[in-house]
C-alpha distance (Angstrom), angle and dihedral (degrees) to the residues before:
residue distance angle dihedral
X1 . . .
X2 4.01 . .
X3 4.08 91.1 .
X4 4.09 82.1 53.9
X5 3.84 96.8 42.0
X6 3.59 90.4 52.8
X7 3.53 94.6 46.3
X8 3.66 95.0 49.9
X9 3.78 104.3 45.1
X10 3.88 91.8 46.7
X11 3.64 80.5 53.2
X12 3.89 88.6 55.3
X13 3.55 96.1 41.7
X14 4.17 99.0 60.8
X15 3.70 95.8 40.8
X16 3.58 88.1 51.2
X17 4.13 89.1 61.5
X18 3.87 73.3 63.8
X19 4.01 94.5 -140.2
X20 3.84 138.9 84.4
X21 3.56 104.4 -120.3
X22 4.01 94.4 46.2
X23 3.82 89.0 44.8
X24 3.94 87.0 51.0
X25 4.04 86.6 64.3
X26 3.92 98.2 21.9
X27 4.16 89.9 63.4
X28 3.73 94.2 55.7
X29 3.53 87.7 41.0
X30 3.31 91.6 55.5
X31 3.52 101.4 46.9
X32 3.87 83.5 58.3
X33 3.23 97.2 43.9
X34 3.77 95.2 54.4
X35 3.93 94.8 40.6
X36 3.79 84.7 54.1
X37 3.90 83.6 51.3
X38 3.98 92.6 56.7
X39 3.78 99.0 36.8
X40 3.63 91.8 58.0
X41 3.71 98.7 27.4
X42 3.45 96.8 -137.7
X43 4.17 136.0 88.0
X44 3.92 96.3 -132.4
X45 4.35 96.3 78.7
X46 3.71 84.2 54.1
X47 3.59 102.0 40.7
X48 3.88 89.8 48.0
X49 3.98 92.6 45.3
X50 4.01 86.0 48.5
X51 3.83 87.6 57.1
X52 4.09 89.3 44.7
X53 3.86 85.4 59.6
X54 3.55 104.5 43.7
X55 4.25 89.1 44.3
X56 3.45 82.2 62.4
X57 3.53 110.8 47.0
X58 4.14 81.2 50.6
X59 3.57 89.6 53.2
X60 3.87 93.3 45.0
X61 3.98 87.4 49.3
X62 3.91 94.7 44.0
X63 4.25 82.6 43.0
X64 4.12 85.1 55.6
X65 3.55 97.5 48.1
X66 3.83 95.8 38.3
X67 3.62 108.0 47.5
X68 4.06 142.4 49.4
X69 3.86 106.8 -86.0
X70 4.07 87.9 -121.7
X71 3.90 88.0 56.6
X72 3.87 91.1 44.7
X73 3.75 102.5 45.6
X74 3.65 86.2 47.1
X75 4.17 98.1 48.6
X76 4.22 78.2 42.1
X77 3.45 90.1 61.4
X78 3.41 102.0 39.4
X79 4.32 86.9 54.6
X80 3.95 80.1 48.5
X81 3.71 95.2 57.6
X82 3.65 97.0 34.1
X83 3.77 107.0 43.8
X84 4.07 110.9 2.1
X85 3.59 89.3 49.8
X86 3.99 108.9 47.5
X87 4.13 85.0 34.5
X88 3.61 95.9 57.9
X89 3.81 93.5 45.1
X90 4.33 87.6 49.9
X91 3.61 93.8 55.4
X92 3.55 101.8 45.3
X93 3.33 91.1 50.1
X94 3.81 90.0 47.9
X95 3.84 89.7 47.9
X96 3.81 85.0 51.8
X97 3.98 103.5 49.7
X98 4.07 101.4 32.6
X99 3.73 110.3 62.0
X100 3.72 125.0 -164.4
X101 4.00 111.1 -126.5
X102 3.75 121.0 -81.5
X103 3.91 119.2 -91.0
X104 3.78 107.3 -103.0
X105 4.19 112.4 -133.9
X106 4.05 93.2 -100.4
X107 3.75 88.1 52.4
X108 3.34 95.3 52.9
X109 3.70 97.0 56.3
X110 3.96 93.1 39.5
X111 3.69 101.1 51.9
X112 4.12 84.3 68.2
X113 3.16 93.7 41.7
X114 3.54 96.4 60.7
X115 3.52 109.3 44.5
X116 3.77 97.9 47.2
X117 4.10 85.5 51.5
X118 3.55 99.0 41.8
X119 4.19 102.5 104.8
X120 4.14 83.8 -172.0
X121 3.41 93.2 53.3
X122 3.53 97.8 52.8
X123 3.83 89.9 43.3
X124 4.13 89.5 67.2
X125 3.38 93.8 45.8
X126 3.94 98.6 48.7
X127 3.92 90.5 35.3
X128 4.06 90.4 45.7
X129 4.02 96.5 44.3
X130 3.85 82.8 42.4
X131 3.37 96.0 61.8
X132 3.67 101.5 40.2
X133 3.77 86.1 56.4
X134 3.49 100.9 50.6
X135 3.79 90.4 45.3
X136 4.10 89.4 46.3
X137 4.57 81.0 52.8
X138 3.62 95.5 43.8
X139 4.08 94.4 50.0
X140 3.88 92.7 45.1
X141 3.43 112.5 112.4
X142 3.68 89.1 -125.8
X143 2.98 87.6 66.4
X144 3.43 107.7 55.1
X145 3.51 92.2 53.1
């Protein structure tokens, strides 16, 4: 099913940033990201809007390293307000008034079915959540002591 697809990939995508806070942002990214996918049947939307995103988490970075915190809390703010802001309204209400189509009875069933048989899928996860725990141990400071 689409609803599932969505679900699951956006799932995929924030544990693969391998860390709570990115995964936080990456799933609802990703649940964009892949409804963008379907509504426009095509990769390129998604790809581009993925690039969008990670330009400007390079620019906010650069922005925080570059300029006087006053300067950069304001020009963060003003992005807030300006883009954040009106962008999050648009696609909830865009989430809200276009609805993907209904799961059909055999979808239903098989959408379970596959993800708790699927050995690959299980692999990511445990390799992915693996890795962002042993790399959330080995940057304690505990453990550097």
């Amino acid at each position: 099913s689409q609803r599932f697809g969505i679900l699951l990939s956006a799932f995929i995508f924030g544990i693969m940033h391998e860390n709570l806070p990115q995964f936080l942002f990456s799933f609802p990214l990703g649940i964009l990201l892949a409804y963008i996918t379907i509504r426009h049947n095509s990769l390129t939307p998604a790809i581009i809007t993925h690039l969008a995103v990670n330009s400007m988490s390079m620019l906010i970075s650069y922005g925080e390293n570059l300029l006087p915190h006053s300067t950069f809390r304001k020009a963060w703010m003003l992005y807030t307000l300006v883009v954040l802001l009106p962008g999050t309204v648009a696609l909830c209400y865009m989430l809200l008034t276009e609805h993907l189509p209904d799961l059909t009875p055999h979808q239903s069933t098989r959408t379970k079915r596959l993800v708790v048989t699927a050995p690959l899928f299980w692999l990511l996860v445990i390799t992915h959540v693996g890795l962002a725990v042993y790399s959330c141990y080995t940057m304690s400071p505990a453990a550097t002591m």
